[in-house]
ChimeraX commands (.cxc) that place a marker at each C-alpha (Angstrom):
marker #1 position 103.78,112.78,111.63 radius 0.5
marker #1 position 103.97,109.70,113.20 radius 0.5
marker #1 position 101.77,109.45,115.84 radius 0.5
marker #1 position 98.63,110.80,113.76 radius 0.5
marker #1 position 99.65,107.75,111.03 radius 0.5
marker #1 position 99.47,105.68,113.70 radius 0.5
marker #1 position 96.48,106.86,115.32 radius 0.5
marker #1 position 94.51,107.17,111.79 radius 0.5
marker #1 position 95.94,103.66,111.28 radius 0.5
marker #1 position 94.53,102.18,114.32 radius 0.5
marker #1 position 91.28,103.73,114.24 radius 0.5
marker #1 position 91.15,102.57,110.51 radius 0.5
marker #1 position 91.63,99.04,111.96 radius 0.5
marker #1 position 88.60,99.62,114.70 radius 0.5
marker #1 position 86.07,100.92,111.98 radius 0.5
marker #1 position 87.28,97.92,109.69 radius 0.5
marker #1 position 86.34,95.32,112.38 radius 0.5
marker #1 position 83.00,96.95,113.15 radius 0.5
marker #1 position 81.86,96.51,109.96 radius 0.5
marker #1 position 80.01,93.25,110.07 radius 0.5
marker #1 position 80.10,92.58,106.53 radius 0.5
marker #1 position 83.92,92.54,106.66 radius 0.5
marker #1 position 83.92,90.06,108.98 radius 0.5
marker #1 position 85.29,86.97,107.03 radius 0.5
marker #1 position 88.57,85.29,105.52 radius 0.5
marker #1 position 88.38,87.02,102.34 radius 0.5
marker #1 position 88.23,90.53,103.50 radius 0.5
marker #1 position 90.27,89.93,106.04 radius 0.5
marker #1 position 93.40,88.55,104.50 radius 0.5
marker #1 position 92.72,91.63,101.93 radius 0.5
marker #1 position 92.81,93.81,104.93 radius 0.5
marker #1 position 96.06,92.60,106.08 radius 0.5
marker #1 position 97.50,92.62,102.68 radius 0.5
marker #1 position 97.15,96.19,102.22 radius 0.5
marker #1 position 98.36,96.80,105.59 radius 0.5
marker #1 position 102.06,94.81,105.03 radius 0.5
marker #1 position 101.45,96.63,101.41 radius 0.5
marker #1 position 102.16,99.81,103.19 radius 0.5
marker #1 position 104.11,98.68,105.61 radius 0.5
marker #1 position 107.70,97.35,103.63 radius 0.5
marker #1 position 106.17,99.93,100.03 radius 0.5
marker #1 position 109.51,102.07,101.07 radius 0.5
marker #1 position 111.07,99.28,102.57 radius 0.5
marker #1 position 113.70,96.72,100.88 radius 0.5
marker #1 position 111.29,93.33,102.02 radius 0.5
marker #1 position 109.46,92.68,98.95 radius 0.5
marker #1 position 105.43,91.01,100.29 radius 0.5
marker #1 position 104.62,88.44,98.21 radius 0.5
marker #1 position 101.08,87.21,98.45 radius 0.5
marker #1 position 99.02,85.06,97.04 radius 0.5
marker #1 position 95.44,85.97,95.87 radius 0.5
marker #1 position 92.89,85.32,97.63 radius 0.5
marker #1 position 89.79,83.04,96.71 radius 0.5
marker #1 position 86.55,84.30,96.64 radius 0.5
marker #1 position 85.26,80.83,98.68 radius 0.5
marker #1 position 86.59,82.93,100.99 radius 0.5
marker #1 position 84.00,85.41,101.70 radius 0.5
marker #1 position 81.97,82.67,103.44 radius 0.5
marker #1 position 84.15,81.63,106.38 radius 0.5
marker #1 position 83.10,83.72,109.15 radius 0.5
marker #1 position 85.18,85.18,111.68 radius 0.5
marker #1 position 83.76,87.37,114.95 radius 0.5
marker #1 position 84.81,90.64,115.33 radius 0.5
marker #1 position 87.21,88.93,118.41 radius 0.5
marker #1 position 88.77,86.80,115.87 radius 0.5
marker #1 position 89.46,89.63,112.93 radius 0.5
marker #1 position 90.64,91.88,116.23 radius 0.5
marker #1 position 92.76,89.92,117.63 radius 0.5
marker #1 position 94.36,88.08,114.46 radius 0.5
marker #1 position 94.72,91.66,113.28 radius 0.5
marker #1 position 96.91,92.72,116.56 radius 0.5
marker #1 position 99.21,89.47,115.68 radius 0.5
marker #1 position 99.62,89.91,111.93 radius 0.5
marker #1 position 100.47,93.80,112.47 radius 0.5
marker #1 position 103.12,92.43,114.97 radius 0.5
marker #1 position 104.72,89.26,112.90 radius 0.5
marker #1 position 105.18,92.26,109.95 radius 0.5
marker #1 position 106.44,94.40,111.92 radius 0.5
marker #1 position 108.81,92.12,113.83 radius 0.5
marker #1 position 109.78,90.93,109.99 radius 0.5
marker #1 position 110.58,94.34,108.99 radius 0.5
marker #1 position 112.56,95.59,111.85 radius 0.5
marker #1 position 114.55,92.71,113.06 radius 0.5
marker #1 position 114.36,90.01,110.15 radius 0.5
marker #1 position 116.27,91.97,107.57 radius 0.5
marker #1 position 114.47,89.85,105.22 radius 0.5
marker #1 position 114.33,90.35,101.51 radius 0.5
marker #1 position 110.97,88.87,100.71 radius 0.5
marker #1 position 107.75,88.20,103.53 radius 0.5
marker #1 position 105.37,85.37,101.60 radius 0.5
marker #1 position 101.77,85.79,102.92 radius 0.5
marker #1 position 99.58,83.10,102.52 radius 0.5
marker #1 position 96.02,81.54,103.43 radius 0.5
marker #1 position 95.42,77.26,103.45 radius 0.5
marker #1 position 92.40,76.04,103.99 radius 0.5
marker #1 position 92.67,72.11,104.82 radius 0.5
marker #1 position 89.31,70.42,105.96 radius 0.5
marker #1 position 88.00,72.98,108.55 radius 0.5
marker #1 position 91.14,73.98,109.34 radius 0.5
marker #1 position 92.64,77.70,108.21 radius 0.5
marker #1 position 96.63,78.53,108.38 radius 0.5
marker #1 position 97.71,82.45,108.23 radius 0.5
marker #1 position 101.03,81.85,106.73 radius 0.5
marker #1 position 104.10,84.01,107.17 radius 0.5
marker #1 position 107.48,83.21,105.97 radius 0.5
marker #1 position 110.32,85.29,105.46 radius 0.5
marker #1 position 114.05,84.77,104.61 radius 0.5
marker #1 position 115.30,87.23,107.19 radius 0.5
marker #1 position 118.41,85.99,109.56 radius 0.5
marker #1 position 116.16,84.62,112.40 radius 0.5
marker #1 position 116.86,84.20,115.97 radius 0.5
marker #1 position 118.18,81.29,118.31 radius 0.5
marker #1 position 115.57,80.11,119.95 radius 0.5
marker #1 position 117.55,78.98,123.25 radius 0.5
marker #1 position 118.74,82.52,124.24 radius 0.5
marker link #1:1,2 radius 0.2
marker link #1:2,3 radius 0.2
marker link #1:3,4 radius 0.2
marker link #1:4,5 radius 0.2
marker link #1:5,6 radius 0.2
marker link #1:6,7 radius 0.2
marker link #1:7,8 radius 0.2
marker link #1:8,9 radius 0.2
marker link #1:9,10 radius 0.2
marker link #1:10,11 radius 0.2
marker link #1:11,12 radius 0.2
marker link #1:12,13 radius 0.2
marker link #1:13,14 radius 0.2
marker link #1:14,15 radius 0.2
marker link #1:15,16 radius 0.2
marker link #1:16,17 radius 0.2
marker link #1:17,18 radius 0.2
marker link #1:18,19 radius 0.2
marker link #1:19,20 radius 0.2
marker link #1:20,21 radius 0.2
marker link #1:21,22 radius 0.2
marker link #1:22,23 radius 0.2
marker link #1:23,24 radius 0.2
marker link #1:24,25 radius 0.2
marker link #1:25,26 radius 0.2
marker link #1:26,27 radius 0.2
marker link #1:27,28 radius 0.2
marker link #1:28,29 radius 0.2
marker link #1:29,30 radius 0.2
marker link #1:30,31 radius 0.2
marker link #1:31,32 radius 0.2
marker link #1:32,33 radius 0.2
marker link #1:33,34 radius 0.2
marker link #1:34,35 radius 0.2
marker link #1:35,36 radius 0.2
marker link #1:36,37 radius 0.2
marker link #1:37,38 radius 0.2
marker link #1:38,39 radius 0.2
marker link #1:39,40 radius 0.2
marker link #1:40,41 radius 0.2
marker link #1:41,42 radius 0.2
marker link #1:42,43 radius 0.2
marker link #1:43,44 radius 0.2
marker link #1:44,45 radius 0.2
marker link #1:45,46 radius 0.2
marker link #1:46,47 radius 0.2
marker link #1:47,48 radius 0.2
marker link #1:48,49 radius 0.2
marker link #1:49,50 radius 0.2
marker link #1:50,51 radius 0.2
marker link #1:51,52 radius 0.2
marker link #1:52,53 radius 0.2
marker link #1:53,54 radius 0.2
marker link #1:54,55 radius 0.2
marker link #1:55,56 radius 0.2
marker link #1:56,57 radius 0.2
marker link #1:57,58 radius 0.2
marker link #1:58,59 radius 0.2
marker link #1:59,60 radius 0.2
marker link #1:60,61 radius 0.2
marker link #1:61,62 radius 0.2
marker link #1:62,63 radius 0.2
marker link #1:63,64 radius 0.2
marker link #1:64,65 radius 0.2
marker link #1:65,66 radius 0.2
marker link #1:66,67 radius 0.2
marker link #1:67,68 radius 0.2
marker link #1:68,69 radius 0.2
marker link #1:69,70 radius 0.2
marker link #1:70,71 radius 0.2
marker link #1:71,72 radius 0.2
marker link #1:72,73 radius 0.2
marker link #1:73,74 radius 0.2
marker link #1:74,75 radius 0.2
marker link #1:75,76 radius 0.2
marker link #1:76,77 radius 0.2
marker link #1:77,78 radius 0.2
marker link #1:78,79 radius 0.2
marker link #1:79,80 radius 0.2
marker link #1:80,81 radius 0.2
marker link #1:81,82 radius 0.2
marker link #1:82,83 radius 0.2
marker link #1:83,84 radius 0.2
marker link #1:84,85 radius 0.2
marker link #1:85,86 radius 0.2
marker link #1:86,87 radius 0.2
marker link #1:87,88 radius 0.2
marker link #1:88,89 radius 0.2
marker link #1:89,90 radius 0.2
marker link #1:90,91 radius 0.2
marker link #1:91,92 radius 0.2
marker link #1:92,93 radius 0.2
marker link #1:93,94 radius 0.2
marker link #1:94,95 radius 0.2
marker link #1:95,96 radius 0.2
marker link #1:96,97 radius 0.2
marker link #1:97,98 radius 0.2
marker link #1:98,99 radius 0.2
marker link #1:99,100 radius 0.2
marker link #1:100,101 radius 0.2
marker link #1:101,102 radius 0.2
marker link #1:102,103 radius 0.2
marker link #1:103,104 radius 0.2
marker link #1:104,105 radius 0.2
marker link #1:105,106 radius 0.2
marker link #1:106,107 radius 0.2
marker link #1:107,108 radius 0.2
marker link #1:108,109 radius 0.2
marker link #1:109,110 radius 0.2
marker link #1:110,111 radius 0.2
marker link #1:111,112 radius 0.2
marker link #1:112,113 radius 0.2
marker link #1:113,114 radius 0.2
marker link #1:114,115 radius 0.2
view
């Protein structure tokens, strides 16, 4: 049912972030791959992601960071799929200089901004 998915889900998300070995870019952006994977597979979004280099691997992230970026990305996907309407969801990483951009775009019909 529903609330065991969710529960297995979520605990599945603790466990991942405890495992200090997972805590980087690479594995992390594979993490939340699989999870929008699932999330729009019987959906009409199509995800679109780009790989993932293995560089990667050697950006660190605290288990705060993969937490908490975790919480967001579960919420932009889910925000995409039920109010967006969007066809396609485009995931991607950029690394410029030291700096590192979780990209989401979609073509859903948006919002206005001043209501």
């Amino acid at each position: 049912n529903k609330l065991s998915k969710e529960v297995y889900d979520n605990t599945k998300d603790f466990i991942w972030t405890m495992q200090l070995e997972h805590n980087n870019l690479f594995y992390f952006y594979l993490h939340i791959t699989e999870f929008a994977e699932r999330l729009f597979q019987h959906s009409s979004t199509r995800l679109i992601s780009q790989s993932v280099e293995a560089d990667y691997e050697q950006i660190a992230l605290t288990q705060f960071e993969c937490a908490q970026m975790m919480l967001i990305m579960k919420e932009v996907f889910t925000n995409v799929l039920v109010h967006a309407k969007a066809e396609e969801v485009r995931l991607q990483v950029v690394k410029e200089n030291e700096i590192i951009r979780l990209m989401i775009a979609d073509n859903g019909k948006g919002f206005d901004a001043n209501k």
